[in-house]
C-alpha positions in Angstrom: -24.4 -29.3 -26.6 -27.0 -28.3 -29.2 -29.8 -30.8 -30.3 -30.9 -31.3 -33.9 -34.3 -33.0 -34.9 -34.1 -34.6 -38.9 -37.1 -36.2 -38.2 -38.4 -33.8 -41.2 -35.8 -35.2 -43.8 -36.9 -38.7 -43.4 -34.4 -41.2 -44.5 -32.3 -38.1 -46.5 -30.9 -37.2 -43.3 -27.1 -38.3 -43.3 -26.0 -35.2 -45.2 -27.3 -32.1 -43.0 -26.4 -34.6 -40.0 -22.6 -34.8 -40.8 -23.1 -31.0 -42.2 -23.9 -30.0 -38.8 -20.8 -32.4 -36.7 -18.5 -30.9 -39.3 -19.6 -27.1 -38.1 -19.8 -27.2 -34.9 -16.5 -26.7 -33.0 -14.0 -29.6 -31.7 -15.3 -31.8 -29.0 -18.8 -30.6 -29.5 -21.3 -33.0 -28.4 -24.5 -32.9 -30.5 -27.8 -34.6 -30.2 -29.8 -35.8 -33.3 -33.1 -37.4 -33.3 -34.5 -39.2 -37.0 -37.3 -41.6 -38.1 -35.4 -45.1 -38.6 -38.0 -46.7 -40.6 -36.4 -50.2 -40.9 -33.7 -49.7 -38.9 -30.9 -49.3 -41.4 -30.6 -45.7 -40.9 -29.2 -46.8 -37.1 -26.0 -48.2 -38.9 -25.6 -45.7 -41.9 -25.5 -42.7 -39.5 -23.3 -45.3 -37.2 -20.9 -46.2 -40.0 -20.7 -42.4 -41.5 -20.0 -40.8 -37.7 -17.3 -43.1 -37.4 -15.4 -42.7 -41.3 -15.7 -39.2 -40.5 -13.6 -39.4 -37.6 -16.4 -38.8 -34.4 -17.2 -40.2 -31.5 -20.6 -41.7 -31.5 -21.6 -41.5 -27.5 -24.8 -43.0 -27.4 -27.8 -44.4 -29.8 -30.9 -45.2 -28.2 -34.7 -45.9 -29.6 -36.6 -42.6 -28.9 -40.3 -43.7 -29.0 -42.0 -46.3 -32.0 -40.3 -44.5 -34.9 -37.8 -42.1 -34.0 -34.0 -42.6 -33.1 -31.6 -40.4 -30.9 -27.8 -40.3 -31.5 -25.4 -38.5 -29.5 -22.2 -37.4 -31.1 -19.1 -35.9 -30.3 -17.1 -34.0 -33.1 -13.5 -35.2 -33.6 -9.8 -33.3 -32.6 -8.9 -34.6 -36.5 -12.1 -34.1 -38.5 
């Protein structure tokens, strides 16, 4: 399990965060944290995880502005 923090990328996370899924070996679970601003980047990272073929394990509110996700990279992707 390896944790990532976007928080630095703002809302121009989604491409590193899928980057990183698709690198890491099969069944790997990874752990992001990112600012969600209005809330919209909950879904888009949701949405994205799942068309790319992953298991999204859990998505919880970190603190006032931040968002954790917990991911688990696909047999198929």
């Amino acid at each position: 399990m390896k944790r990532y923090d976007l928080r630095h990328l703002k809302d121009d996370f989604y491409g590193r965060m899928l980057e990183l899924v698709e690198s890491s070996a099969t069944d790997e679970v990874s752990i992001f944290i990112f600012e969600i601003g209005d809330f919209s980047g909950v879904q888009k990272s949701s949405d994205l995880i799942k068309e790319a073929g992953h298991t999204l394990m859990n998505s919880l509110k970190f603190n006032e502005v931040d968002w954790t996700i917990v991911v688990k990279k696909g047999v198929h992707a």
